[in-house]
N, C-alpha and C positions, 0 to 999 in steps of 0.2 A: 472484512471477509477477504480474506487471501484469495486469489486469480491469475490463473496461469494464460490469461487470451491474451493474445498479440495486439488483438484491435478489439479492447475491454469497451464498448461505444453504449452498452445498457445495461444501469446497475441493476440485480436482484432488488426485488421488493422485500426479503424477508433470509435470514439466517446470519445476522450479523450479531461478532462475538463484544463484546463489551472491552475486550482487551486482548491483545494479543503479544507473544514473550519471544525473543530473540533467543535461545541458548547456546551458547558460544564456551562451554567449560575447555580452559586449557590443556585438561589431562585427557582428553581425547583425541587417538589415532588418526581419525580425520581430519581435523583441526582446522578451520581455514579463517583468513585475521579478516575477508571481506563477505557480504551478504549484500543481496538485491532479491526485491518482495514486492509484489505486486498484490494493492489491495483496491478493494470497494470500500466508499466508508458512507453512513449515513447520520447524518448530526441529530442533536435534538429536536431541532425544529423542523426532520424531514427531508430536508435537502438532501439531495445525494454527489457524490464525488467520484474521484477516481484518484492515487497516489502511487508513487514509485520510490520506493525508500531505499538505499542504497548505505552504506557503512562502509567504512573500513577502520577496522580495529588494530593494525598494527601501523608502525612508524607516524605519522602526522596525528593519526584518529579523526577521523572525520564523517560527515553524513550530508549526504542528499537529498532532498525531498522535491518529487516532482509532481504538481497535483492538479486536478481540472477539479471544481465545483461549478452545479448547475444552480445559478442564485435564484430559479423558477419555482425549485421543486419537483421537477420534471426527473426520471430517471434517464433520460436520454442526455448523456455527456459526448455524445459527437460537436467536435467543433464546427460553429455558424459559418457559413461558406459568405 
């Protein structure tokens, strides 16, 4: 599930898409070679996460992945003080 909060700290319990698709056609006027996406995600086993995906598609090609999972099961992903 895509998310635009700053401080994403409790995942939804419910509306997550099975898949989600980057489109990036080259013959578009806006065109840009980099993305940054902010998701929730929830595995099969119910655990829930949080992810920060980053790209860049021009010169190197490259991608980032920045992710919290709660190994509880808990939707609360604030980190343990």
């Amino acid at each position: 599930m895509l998310s635009d909060e700053e401080f994403a700290f409790l995942a939804p319990e419910n509306g997550y898409a099975l898949t989600n698709e980057i489109a990036m056609p080259a013959d578009r006027t806006n065109w840009t070679s980099d993305v940054d996406l902010k998701f929730y995600y929830r595995l099969a086993d119910g655990r829930y996460g949080k992810m920060k995906f980053s790209m860049i598609a021009g010169g190197h090609h490259f991608c980032m992945i920045d992710s919290v999972l709660n190994p509880t099961g808990s939707r609360n992903l604030e980190p343990a003080q």
